[in-house]
N, C-alpha and C positions, 0 to 999 in steps of 0.2 A: 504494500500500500504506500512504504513511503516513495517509491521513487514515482509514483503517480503525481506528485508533485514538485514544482518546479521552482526557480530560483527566479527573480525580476532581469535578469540578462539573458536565461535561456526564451522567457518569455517573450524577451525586445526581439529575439529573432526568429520566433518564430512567428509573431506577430507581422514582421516583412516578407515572412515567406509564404504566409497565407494572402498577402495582394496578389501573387507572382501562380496560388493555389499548387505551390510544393507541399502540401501536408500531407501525410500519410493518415489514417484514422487515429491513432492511438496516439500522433503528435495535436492533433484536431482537441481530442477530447481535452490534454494537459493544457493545451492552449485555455479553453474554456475554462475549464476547473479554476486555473490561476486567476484569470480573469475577475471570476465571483468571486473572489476576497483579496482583490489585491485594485482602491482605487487607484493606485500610480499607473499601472500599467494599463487598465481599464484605459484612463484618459491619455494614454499614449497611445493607445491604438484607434481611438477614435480622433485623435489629430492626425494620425497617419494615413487612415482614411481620407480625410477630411483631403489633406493634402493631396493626395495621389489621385482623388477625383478630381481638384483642380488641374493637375498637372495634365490628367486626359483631356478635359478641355481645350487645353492649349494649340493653335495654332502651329504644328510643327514642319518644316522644312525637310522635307527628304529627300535624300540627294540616291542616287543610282549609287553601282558599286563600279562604272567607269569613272563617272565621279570623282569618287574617293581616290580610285588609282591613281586620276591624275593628280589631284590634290596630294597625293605621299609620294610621287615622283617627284614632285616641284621642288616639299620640304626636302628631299634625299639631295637632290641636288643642291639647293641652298646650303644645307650644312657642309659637303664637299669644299664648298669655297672658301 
């Protein structure tokens, strides 16, 4: 029973890993359990939310991956000189 519970660090990450939905079930449930009696981490994962729905909103710029190659050719060369 005790390792069914978890520490406020194991909980910060798995709190990031369930946006990304890397949990496993039995990471799922420790996440929860922690949750109900732990407010620090409760309101840290609802600012992370909170955050991360922001962040999808945002307007993002996507560039191709010719792109990119030429963009890391440029710097390659720059650094060269």
């Amino acid at each position: 029973m005790g390792r069914f519970f978890i520490n406020c660090d194991e909980a910060s990450i798995l709190s990031t890993r369930k946006q990304y939905g890397d949990l496993n079930s039995k990471e799922t449930f420790r996440h929860k359990l922690h949750q109900r009696h732990c407010i620090r981490c409760k309101s840290f994962h609802k600012k992370n939310e909170f955050f991360q729905r922001k962040l999808k909103r945002l307007k993002w710029v996507a560039m191709s991956d010719s792109q990119k190659n030429i963009i890391k050719k440029r710097i390659a060369e720059f650094l060269k000189k």
